[in-house]
C-alpha positions as CSV (number, residue, x, y, z in Angstrom):
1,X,0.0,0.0,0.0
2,X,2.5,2.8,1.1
3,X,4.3,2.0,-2.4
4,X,1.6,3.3,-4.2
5,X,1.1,6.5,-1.9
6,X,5.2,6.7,-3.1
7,X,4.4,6.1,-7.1
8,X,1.5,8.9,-6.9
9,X,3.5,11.3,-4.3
10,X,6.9,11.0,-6.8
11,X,4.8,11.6,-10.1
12,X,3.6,14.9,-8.0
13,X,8.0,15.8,-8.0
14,X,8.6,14.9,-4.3
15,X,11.9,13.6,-4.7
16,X,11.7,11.8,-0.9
17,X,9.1,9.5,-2.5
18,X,11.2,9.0,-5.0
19,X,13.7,7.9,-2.4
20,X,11.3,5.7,-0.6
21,X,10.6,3.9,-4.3
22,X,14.1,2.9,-4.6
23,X,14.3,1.8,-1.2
24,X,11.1,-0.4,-1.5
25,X,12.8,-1.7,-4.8
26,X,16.1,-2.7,-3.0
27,X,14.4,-4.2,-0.2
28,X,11.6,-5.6,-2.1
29,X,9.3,-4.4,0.3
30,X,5.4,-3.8,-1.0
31,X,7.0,-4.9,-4.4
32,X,8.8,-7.2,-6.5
33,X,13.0,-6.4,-5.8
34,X,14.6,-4.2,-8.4
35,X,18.2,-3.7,-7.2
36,X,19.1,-1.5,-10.9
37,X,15.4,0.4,-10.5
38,X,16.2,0.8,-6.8
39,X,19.2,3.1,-7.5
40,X,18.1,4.7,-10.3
41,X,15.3,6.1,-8.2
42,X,17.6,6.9,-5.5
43,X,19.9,9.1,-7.8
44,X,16.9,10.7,-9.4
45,X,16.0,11.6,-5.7
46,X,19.8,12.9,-5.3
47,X,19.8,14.7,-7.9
48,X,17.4,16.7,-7.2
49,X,18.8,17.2,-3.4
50,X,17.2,15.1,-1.3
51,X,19.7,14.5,1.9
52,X,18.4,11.0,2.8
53,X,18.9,9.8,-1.1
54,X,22.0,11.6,-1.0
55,X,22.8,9.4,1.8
56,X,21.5,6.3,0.4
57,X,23.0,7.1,-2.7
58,X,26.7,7.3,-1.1
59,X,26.2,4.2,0.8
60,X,25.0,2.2,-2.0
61,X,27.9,3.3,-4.0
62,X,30.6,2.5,-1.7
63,X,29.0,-1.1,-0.5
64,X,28.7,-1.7,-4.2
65,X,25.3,-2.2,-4.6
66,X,24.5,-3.4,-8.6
67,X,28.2,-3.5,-9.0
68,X,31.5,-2.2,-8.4
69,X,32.5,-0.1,-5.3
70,X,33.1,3.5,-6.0
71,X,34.9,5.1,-3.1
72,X,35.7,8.4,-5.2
């Protein structure tokens, strides 16, 4: 339920929804996992300047999450 309150609140622009999408998707909580989805919701969320995506965004990166490390 509370990932379809995220789909309509992110199509609205609220980049922390958008977070929330691509932590539901990494999780696979509410819905099927997306690990690739997952982030690229998170960095749409960062880019836009969300702190907590930034956050998730950074950790994702350097745990390598999808891939590679990347502690640039």
């Amino acid at each position: 339920l509370s990932f379809e309150w995220y789909c309509k609140a992110a199509g609205q622009g609220h980049s922390s929804a958008m977070n929330n999408i691509g932590v539901c998707l990494l999780g696979g909580d509410g819905v099927g996992q997306d690990t690739a989805r997952g982030l690229a919701c998170i960095q749409r969320a960062a880019e836009q300047g969300d702190s907590f995506a930034l956050f998730n965004l950074a950790h994702h990166l350097e745990a390598g999450t999808g891939g590679e490390k990347d502690l640039a």
